[in-house]
N, C-alpha and C positions, 0 to 999 in steps of 0.2 A: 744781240739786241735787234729787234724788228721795229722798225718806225715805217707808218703807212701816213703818206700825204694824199691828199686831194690835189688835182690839177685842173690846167682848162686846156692840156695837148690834147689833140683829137685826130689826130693823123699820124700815121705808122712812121712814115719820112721821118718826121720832126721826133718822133718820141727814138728814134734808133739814133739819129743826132745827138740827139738829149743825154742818150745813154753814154755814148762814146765823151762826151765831155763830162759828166759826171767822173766816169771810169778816170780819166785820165790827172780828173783832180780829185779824188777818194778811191785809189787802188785797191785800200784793203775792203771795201764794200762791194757788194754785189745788190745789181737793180732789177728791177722788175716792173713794165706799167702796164695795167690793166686799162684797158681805154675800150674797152664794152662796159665797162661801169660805169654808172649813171654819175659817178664823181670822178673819172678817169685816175684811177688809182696808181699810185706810184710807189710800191716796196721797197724798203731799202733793210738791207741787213748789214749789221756794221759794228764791229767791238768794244767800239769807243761811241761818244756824243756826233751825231757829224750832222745832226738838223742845220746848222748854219749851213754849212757851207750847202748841203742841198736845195736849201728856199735861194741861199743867192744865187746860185747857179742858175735855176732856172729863175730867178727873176734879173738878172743878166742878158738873156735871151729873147724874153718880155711874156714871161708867162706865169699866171701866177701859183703860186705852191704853197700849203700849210699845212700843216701837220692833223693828223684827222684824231679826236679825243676820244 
């Protein structure tokens, strides 16, 4: 399953951050942000449901993340 969120990270630092804490609390996904997109896009591929815990993670952080329809 591929779930693409919208974000408001806009800087490489923070989004390699981002990823390492995602990664370390959803192992079995793998991420990906797009941040030349005009909604700085954030891929996630993942076998199960794991929207939660991605919006919380990064709103954790203080950023904000939704899921793109």
């Amino acid at each position: 399953m591929v779930e693409v969120f919208c974000t408001n990270v806009n800087e490489r630092l923070i989004a390699d951050m981002l990823l390492g804490k995602l990664s370390a609390r959803l192992p079995e996904a793998s991420f990906h942000f797009d941040l030349e997109d005009c909604d700085r896009i954030l891929r996630v591929e993942c076998h199960s449901d794991c929207t939660a815990g991605v919006v919380e993670e990064l709103n954790a952080h203080g950023y904000h993340c939704a899921l793109l329809s």
